[in-house]
C-alpha positions as CSV (number, residue, x, y, z in Angstrom):
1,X,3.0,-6.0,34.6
2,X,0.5,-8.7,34.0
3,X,-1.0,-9.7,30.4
4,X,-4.6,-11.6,29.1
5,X,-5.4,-12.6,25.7
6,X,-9.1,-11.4,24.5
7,X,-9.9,-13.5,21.2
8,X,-6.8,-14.4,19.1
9,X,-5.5,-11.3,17.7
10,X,-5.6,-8.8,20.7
11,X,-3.2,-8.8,23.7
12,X,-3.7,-6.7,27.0
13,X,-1.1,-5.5,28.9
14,X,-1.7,-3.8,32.1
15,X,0.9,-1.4,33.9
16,X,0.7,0.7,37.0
17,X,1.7,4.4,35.9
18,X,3.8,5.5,39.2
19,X,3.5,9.2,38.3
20,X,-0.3,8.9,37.8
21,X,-0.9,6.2,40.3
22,X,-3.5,4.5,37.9
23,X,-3.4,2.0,35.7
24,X,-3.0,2.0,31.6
25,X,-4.0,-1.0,29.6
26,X,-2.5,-1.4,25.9
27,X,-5.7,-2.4,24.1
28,X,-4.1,-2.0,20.6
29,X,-1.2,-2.5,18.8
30,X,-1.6,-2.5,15.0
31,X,-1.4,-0.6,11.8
32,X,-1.5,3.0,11.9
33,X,-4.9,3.4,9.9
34,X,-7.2,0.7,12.5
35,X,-5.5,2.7,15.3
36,X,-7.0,5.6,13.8
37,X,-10.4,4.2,13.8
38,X,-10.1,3.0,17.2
39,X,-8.7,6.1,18.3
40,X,-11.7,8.1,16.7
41,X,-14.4,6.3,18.1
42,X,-13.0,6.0,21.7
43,X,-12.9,10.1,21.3
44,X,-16.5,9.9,20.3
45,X,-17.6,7.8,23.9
46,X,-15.4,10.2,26.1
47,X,-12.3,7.5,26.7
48,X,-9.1,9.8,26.3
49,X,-6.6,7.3,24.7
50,X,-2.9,7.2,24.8
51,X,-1.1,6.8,21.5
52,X,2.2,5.4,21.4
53,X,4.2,5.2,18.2
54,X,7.6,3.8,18.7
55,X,9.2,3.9,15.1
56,X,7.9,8.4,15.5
57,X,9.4,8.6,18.9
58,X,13.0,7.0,17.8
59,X,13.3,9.2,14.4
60,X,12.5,11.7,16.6
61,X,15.1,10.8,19.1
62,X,17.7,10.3,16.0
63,X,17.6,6.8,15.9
64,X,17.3,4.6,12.8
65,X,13.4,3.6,13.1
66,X,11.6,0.5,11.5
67,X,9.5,2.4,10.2
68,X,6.4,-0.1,9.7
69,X,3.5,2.4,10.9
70,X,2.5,0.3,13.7
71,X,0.8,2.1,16.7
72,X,-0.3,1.2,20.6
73,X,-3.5,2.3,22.1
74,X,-3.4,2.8,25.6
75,X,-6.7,3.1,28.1
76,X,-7.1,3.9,31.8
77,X,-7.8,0.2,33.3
78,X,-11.3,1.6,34.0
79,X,-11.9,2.0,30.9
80,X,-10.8,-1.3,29.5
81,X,-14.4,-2.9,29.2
82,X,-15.7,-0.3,26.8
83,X,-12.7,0.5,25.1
84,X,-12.6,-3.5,24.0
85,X,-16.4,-3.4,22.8
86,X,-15.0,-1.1,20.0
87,X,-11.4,-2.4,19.6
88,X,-13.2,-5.4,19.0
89,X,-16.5,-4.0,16.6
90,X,-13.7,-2.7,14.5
91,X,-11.7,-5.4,14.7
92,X,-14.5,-7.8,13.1
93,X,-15.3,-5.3,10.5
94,X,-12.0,-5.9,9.3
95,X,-12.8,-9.7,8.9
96,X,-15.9,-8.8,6.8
């Protein structure tokens, strides 16, 4: 598992999926409502994201959760380059 930084506030993380035998890359990891955005608008260009939501899988699972609505956004590593253009569109829109 390797990582790179893009701008200050967004961390990749690339993994190989053994079962799949690709590649994911965590492109976000935020608030619930941004990841929804994000999530939306990769839907809209044809990129198929992966939504991981750790606090829902452990309530699920019957453990106590944190439960601070925080979600990852996962991408095919192929993907990666156009996913970021929008992580990072909605990302400034926040700053405005």
């Amino acid at each position: 598992m390797g990582s790179t930084t893009c701008n200050n506030m967004l961390t990749l993380y690339c993994y190989k999926n053994e079962d799949m035998k690709s590649y994911e890359v965590k492109i976000y990891s935020g608030n619930r409502f941004t990841a929804q955005r994000i999530e939306e608008k990769l839907n809209e260009v044809g990129i198929s994201p992966i939504i991981k939501d750790a606090s829902e899988s452990a309530r699920l699972a019957g453990f106590a959760a944190n439960i601070n609505g925080e979600l990852d956004i996962h991408v095919r590593e192929d993907e990666k380059d156009k996913a970021m253009i929008i992580v990072r569109a909605i990302a400034a829109q926040q700053k405005d």
